[in-house]
N, C-alpha and C positions, 0 to 999 in steps of 0.2 A: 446709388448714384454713380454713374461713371463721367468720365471727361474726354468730347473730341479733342482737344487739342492737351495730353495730360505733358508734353516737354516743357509746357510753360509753366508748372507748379514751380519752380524751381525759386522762381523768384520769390516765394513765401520764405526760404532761405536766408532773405536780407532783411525782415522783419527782425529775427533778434539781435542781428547786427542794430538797426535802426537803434531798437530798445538800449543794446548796450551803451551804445553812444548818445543818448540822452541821459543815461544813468549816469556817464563820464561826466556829461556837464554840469550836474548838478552835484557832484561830488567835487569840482573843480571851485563852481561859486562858493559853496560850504568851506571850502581852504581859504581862498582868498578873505570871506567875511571873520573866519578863525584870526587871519594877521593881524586886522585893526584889535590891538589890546584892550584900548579903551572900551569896555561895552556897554558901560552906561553911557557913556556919548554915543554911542553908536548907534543906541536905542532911542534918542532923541533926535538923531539926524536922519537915520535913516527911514523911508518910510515902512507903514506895516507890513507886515510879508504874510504873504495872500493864502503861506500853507498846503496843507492835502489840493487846494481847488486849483493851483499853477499844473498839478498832473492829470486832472481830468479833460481837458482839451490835449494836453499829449496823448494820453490812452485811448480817447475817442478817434482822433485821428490813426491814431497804429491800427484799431478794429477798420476802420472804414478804407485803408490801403490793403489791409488784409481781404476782405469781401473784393474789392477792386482785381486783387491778383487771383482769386477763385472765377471769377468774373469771365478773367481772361484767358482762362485754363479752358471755355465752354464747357460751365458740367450742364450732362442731360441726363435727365430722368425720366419716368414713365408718366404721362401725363393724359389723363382723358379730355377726349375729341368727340365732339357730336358725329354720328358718321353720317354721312350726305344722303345714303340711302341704302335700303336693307328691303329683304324679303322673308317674313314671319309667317311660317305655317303652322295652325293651331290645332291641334290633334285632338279630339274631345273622343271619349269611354263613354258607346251607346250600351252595353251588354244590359243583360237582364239585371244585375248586381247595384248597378248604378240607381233600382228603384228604391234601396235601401234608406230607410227612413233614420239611421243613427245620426245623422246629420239632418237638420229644418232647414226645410221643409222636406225632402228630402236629398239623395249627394247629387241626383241629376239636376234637382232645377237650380241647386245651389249653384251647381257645376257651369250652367249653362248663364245662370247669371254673372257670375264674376268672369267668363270668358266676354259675353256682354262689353262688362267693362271694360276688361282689361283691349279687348279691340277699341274703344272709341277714346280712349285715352294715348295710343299709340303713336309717335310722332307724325304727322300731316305725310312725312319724306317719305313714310315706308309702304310699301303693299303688304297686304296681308292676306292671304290664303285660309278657308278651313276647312279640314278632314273630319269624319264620323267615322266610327269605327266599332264594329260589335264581329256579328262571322265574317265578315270581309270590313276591306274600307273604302269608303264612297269621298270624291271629289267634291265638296258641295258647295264649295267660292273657291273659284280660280285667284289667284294672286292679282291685285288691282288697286289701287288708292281707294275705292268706292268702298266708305267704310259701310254705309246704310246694308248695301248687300252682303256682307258678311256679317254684319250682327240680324239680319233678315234670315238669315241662310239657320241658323240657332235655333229659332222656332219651328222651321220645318223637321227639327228632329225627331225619330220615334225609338224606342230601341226592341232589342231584338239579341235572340241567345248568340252563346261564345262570349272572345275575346280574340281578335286579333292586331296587337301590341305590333308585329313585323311588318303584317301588311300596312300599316297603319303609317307606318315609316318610308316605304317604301311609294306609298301614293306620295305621300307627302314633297321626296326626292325627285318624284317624277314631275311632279309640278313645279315644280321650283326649276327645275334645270329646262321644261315645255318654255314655261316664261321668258327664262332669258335667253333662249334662241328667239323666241319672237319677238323680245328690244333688241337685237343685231349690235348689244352692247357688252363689252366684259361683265362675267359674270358679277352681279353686286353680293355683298356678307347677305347669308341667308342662315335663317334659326327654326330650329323644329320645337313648339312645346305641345309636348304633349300628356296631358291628364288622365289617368287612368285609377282603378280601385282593384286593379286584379292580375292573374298570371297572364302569358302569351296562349291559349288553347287550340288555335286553328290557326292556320296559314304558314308563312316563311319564318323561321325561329326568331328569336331575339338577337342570335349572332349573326346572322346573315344581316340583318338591320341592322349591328354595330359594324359590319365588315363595309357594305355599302356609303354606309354614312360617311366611314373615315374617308375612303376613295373620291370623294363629292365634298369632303372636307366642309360638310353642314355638321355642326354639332347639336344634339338633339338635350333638350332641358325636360325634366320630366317632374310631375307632382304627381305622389302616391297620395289621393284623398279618400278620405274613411277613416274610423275607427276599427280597431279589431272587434267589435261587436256586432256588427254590421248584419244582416240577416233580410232575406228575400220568402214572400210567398209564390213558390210558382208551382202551377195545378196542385195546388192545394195543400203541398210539401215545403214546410221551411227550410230551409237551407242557410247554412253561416257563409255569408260572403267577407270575411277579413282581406286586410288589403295584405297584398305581394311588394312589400317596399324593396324586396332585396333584386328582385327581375330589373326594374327602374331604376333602381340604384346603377346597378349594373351598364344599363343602356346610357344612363347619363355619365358615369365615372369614364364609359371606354369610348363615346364620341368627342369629350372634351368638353360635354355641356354640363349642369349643374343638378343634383337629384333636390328635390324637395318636400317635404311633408305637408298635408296640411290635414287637420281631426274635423275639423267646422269652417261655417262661410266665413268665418273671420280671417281666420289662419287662410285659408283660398285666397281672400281677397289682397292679403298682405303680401303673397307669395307671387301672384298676380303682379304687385302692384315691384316688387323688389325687383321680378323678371323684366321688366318695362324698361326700369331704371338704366338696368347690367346693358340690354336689350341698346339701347337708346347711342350710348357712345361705346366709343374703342378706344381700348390703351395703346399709346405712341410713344417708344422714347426721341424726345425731344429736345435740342436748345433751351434750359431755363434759365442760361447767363443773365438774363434782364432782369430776375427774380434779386441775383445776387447785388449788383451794378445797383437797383433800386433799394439794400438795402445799406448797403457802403455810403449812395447819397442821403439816406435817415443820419446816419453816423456824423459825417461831413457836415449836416446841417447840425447838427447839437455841437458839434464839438467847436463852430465859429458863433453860433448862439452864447456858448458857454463862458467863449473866450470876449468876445462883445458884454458879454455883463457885467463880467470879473474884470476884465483888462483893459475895455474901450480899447479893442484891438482883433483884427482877425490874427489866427494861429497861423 
């Protein structure tokens, strides 16, 4: 937590001043009740004496002038903000690997379903794009609120050999920045996730797609799904397709987006559903004075509460 205006702490300075000088005066009454010798009459004239409870409306009061002077120091902190509008492009892993049954039914239609979701749960504000990607990567929803057509656009997939992880990236950046030339508006926060089970094998490397990225300042979030068991039949040769977590890792740690794992549609669908969330707001350090100021007035109100029970008196 930091403070706009931190010259003003200062005045938390007169807090122990306050303190010592209610300690005086009850040191002061304690002398004076010492003089009268007599204490058994004393004890019948005077009335009860209320004890520990005469200092808990002073101590509630010193906390609630304390909160008061933090108040007015303006601390801010980091605070999440729904953002007004964003553009997500969904990168889906067509390769042949993706037929992989280690996961049910198997990781493509797992795949294709929790992407499903994860589009029609997306906030109404944002457009959302999505890419295919196997030897090259295909455009196959342009960025647009119309979520129908992009969980439409899912089913027309089919897949096909390779992996291109770069290219994959790079359509992705293209469309995104197509977009917002044609809203004639400041670019909006724009996010790349993209799922994949394997290495980069054809097209523009991995780095050229983390160089591009940072320059366009989209940060790309990535899920490595599969198990390392993973295994495909193609022309009649099994083949181990284990997932490539360290390439994604990679691509997600140096755009500034987040790597992810997931083994099953569970673990997909959580990862999915955690991206949405991150996805959804933006952290803002902000003014939370009113956070403090509302909790000095909780104080304020017990410590004339307190004193109204005890004393038939405000403090």
């Amino acid at each position: 937590m930091t403070f706009l205006s931190p010259d003003r702490l200062w005045l938390l300075g007169l807090l122990p001043l306050l303190g010592a000088a209610y300690a005086l005066l009850q040191f002061r009454r304690r002398s004076y009740a010492v003089r009268f010798t007599n204490l058994a009459l004393l004890s019948q004239v005077a009335p009860r004496r209320p004890g520990w409870r005469r200092h808990v409306a002073a101590a509630l009061f010193l906390i609630m002038i304390a909160f008061m002077m933090v108040g007015f120091a303006r601390p801010a902190d980091e605070v999440k903000v729904p953002r007004d509008r964003a553009t997500i492009m969904v990168a889906v892993d067509v390769s042949l690997s993706m037929m992989a049954r280690d996961v049910s039914p198997s990781r493509f239609d797992a795949a294709r379903a929790a992407a499903k979701k994860f589009i029609g749960e997306l906030p109404a504000r944002f457009n959302v794009g999505v890419v295919a990607f196997a030897g090259n990567a295909n455009l196959i929803a342009a960025p647009s609120d119309d979520r129908a057509t992009a969980i439409a656009s899912l089913d027309r997939l089919t897949l096909a050999k390779r992996t291109a992880i770069g290219e994959a990236v790079f359509t992705s950046l293209q469309a995104v920045q197509s977009f917002d030339a044609e809203a004639r508006q400041d670019p909006p926060p724009a996010h790349i996730v993209l799922l994949s089970d394997g290495d980069n094998t054809t097209g523009r490397t991995v780095q050229e797609a983390i160089d591009a990225s940072r320059v366009a300042q989209i940060p790309v979030s990535t899920i490595a799904f599969g198990t390392p068991y993973g295994t495909v039949d193609i022309e009649g040769e099994t083949t181990s397709v284990s997932v490539n977590k360290e390439t994604l890792r990679a691509l997600a740690d140096n755009t500034e987006g987040k790597a992810y794992e997931a083994a099953d549609a569970g673990q997909l669908g959580e990862v999915y559903a955690n991206i949405g969330t991150s996805l959804g707001f933006e952290t803002e350090h902000r003014d939370v004075a009113a956070r403090y100021i509302g909790i000095a007035l909780l104080f304020a109100l017990a410590a004339g509460g307190a004193s109204l029970a005890w004393f038939s008196r405000l403090p």
